[in-house]
N, C-alpha and C positions, 0 to 999 in steps of 0.2 A: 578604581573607578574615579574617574574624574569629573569636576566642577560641571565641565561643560556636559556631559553625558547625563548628568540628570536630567533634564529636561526631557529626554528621550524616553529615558526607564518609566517618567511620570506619563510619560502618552503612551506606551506599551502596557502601563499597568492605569489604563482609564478604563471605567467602567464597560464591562463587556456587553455588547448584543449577545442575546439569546437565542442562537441560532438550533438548526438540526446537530451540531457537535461544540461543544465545550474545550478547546484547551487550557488545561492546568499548567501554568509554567511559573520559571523561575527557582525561587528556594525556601524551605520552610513552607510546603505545599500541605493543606489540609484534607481530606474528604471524610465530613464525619454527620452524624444524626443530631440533630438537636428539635425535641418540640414533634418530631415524626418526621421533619423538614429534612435533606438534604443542604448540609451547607459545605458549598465549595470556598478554600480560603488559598490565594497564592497572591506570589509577587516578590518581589527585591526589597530589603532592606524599608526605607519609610516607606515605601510605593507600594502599597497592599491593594488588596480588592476582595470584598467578601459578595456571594450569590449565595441566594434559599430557591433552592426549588421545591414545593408539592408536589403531593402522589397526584395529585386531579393534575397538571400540567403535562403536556402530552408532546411538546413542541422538539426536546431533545432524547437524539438516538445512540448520541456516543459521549461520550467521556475521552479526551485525550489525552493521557499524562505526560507532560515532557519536563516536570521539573526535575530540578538534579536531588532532592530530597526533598521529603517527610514524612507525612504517615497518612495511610489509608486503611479505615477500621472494617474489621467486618460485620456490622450494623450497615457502612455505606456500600460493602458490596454485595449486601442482602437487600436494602434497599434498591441498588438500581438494578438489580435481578428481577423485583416484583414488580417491578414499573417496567420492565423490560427497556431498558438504556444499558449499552453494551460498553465494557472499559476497554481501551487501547493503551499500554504503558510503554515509551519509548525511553530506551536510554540513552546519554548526552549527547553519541554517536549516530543515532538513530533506528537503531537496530531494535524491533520490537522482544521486549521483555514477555509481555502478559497479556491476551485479550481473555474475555470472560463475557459470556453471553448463554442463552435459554439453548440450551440443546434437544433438538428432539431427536429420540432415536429409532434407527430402522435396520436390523440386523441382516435384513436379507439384500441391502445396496452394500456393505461393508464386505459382502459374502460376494457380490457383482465385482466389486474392488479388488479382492484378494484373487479372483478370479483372472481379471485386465479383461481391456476390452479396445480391440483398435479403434473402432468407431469414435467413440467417446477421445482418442487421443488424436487421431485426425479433424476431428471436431475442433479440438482447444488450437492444434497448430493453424488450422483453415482461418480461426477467428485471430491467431495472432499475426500468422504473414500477409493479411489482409489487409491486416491493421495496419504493418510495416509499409506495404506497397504503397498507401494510402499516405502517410507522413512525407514518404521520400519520393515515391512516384519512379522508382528504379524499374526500367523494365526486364532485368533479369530478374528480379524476386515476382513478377507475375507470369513467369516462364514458368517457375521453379510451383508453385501457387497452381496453377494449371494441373501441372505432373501432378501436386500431392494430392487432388482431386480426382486425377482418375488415371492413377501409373505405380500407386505402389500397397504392397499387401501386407506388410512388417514394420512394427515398431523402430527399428533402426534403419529402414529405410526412409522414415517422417525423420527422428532427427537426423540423419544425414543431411535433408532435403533442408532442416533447419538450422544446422552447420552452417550452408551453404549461403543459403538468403540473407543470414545474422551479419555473413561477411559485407556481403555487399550493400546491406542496409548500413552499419556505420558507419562503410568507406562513403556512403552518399553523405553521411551529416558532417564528414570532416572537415575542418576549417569554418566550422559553424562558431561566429566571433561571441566574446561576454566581452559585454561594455563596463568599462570602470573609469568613475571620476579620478581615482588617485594610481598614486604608483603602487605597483603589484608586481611580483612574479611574473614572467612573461609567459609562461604555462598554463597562466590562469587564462590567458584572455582568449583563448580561441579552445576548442572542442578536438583533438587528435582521437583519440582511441579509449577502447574500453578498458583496459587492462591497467593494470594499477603497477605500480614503481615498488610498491610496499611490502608486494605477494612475491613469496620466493617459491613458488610449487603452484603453476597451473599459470601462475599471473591470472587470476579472477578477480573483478572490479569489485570487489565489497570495501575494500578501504581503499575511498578517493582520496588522489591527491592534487584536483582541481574543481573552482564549481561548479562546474556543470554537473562532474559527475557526481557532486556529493548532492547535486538537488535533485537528479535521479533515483540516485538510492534512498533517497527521505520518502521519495513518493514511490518508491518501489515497494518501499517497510509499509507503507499506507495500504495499497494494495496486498498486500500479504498478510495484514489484519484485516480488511477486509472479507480477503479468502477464507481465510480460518472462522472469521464467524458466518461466514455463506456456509461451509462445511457444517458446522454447528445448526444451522438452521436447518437445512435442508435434510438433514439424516447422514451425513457424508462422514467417515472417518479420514482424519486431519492427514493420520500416518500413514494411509495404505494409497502410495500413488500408483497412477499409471503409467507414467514417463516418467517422473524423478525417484529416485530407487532409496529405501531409508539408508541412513548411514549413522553410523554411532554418533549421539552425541547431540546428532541432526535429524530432527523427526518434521512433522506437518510436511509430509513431501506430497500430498494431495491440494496442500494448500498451493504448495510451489507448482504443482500443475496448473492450476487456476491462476494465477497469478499471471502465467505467461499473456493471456487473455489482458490483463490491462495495462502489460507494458507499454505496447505501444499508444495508447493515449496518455501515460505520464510522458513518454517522449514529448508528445504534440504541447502537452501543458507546458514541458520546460521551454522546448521554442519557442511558443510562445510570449513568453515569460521574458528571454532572456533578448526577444527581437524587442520588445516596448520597454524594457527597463537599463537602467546606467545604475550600475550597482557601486557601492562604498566599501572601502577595504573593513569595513568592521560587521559587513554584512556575513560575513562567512570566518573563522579562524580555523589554526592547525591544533593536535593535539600535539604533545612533544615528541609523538614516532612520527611527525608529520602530514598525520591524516587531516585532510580539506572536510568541516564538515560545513553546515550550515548556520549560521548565528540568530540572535533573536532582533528585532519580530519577522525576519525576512522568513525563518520555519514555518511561523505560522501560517504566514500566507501559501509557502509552498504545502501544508499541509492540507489546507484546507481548499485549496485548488487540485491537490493531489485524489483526495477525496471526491469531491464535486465530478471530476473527470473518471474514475471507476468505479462507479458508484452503480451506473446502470447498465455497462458493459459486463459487470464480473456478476451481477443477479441476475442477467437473461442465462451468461453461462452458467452460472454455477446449477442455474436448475435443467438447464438443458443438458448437460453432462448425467445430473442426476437422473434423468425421466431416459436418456439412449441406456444406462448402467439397468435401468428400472424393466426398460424391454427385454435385455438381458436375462431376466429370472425368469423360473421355470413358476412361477406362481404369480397374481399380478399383484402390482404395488401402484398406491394411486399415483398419479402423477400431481403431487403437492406445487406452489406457485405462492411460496410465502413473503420472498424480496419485492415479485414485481406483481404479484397480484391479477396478473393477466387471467386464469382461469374465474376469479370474481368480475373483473372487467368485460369476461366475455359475455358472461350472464346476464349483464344488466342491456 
């Protein structure tokens, strides 16, 4: 760390706003009880920053963790259990570790689950190539959108039909330019493809190695903690999907059905992002196999834009998934509305 670079670490670790999510970063990350209080402690080196929250403050719904160490006791994850604030722990890559939130359980949707249900998975793709057409505006993906509407009866005829769209949707964002002040790698600066250089089996995009793709994936993992605690509220088991099938090792494939749902507005957030911003080579580094991830505070911001953007696409699905699964039973089950509140809303 250098001379000049403090000045930055002191404005990343200023006093935080108290917003609906909290990120914990840096090193030497605290969350512990003191007094009955919540005290969150993070930050670099002299650049600390300490927050108390009370049980009476009502204002935060996540906890974000992305620092590279310390310690989180379980007094603070009893507490933010009781106050119901949900934790998200990401690791330096961004790949979510841990979310933790109030679960309510409903044995006879898990029984709909184990079951499948095409409804429910043409649902999730209707809501994602929608999404897609909507970004790029390709009029082969509102062909393809049309057909899944009212042309196919089988699970593998949706994803075929989502094979298909996926292509033509990134071929429309190709040569989508990242702006940088300094010299870079020249692979950085423009958006080519999803697939990664690093993946020797499948070529799947999970370890970028530029930024666009690695501010996708940050807000991809956003979305996927999200999922996971929509699942947890709604009655939903994590593991039992209906399009993404468990595989060792790799579980929440319910969650990854959901997910699909706010991909495309993290798309929209990144272009956004990256049409108003001229980014700095220290905004993003490699690790030593290569991989492009995201640096700090430019995370946060992608985090918390990540957030704000599937925040109320993945809580209409998540419960509308839940209530077609819920028609499904041979018994009724209410149709619950705990993200968006719409059945309370309707009432008044």
């Amino acid at each position: 760390m250098t001379d000049a670079e403090i000045p930055e670490l002191a404005q990343i670790f200023a006093p935080r706003t108290i917003g609906p999510a909290i990120i914990v970063e840096g090193f030497g990350a605290k969350l512990t009880v003191e007094r009955g209080q919540l005290v969150i402690h993070d930050g670099f080196g002299p650049h600390r920053r300490t927050d108390r929250l009370s049980r009476i403050e009502r204002r935060v719904e996540r906890i974000i963790v992305t620092a590279v160490n310390g310690e989180l006791t379980i007094d603070a994850m009893r507490w933010c259990k009781d106050v119901g604030i949900s934790v998200i722990m990401l690791d330096p890559t961004g790949d979510v570790l841990m979310t933790s939130g109030n679960a309510y359980y409903e044995g006879r949707l898990h029984r709909a689950q184990a079951l499948g249900s095409i409804e429910a998975v043409r649902y999730i793709m209707d809501r994602k190539i929608t999404g897609q057409y909507e970004v790029s505006g390709h009029p082969r993906i509102k062909d393809h959108l049309i057909r899944l509407q009212h042309d196919v009866d089988t699970i593998r005829e949706i994803s075929a039909i989502e094979a298909k769209t996926s292509r033509y949707y990134w071929q429309s964002l190709k040569g989508t330019e990242v702006k940088f002040r300094d010299d870079v790698p020249e692979h950085w600066t423009t958006f080519q493809t999803r697939s990664s250089a690093l993946q020797s089996h499948g070529k799947t995009p999970r370890k970028a190695v530029t930024p666009f793709n690695a501010m996708l994936n940050l807000g991809y993992s956003i979305g996927y903690a999200e999922s996971r605690l929509a699942c947890h509220a709604l009655g939903l088991d994590t593991e039992l999907g209906l399009l993404h099938h468990p595989k060792e090792h790799k579980s929440h494939s319910m969650a990854l059905d959901l997910v699909e749902v706010a991909r495309p507005h993290v798309d929209q957030m990144t272009l956004d992002l990256v049409s108003e911003r001229t980014f700095t080579r220290k905004d993003f580094y490699e690790t030593p196999e290569g991989q492009c991830t995201v640096g700090s505070p430019l995370d946060r911001e992608v985090i918390e834009r990540a957030r704000e953007a599937v925040k109320a696409p993945l809580a209409e699905a998540a419960e509308d998934v839940a209530h077609i699964l819920a028609e499904s039973c041979d018994t009724k089950i209410k149709k619950r509305t705990p993200l968006t509140r719409r059945t309370l809303k309707a009432t008044h």
